[in-house]
N, C-alpha and C positions, 0 to 999 in steps of 0.2 A: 225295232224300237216302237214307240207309243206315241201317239200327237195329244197335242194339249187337252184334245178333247176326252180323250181316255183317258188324261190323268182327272177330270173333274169328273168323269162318270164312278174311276174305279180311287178307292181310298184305299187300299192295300195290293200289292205287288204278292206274290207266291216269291217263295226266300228261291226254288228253281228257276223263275223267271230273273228276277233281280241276279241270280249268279250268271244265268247265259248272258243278260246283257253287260255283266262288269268283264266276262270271260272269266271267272273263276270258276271253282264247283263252291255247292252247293254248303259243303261243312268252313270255305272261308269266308262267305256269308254269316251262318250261324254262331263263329266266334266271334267275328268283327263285332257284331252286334252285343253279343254277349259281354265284350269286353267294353261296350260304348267305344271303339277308336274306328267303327264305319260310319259317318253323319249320313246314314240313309234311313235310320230308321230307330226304334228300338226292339232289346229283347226284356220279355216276364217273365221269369223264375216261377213257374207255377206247380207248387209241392217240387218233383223228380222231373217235370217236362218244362220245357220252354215254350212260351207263345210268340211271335215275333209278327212287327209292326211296319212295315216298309211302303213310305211313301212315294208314293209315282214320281211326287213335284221334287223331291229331294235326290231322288235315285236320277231323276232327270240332270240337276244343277251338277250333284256329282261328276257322272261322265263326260258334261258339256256338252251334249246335243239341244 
């Protein structure tokens, strides 16, 4: 996991990271977000690709550490 301090240094999580730490993989990440029903973060529709947003402090409150 990340200490507070890592969350103020870093403003985005990697969607790999945020899945090992929920213990899912990697694609129920990418839909959660896509779907708006994971409050970790958001996903952008950009043309055919997604871009995705995933905040330390959020990903944090979620799991409860």
């Amino acid at each position: 996991m990340f200490t507070e301090d890592d969350a103020k240094e870093r403003m985005n999580i990697k969607v790999s990271e945020a899945a090992k730490v929920l213990g899912k993989s990697e694609q129920f990440v990418r839909i959660g977000l896509q779907r708006d029903i994971l409050p970790i973060g958001i996903a952008v529709q950009m043309s055919s690709k997604w871009t995705y947003h995933i905040s330390p402090k959020l990903l944090k409150e979620y799991v409860g550490h």
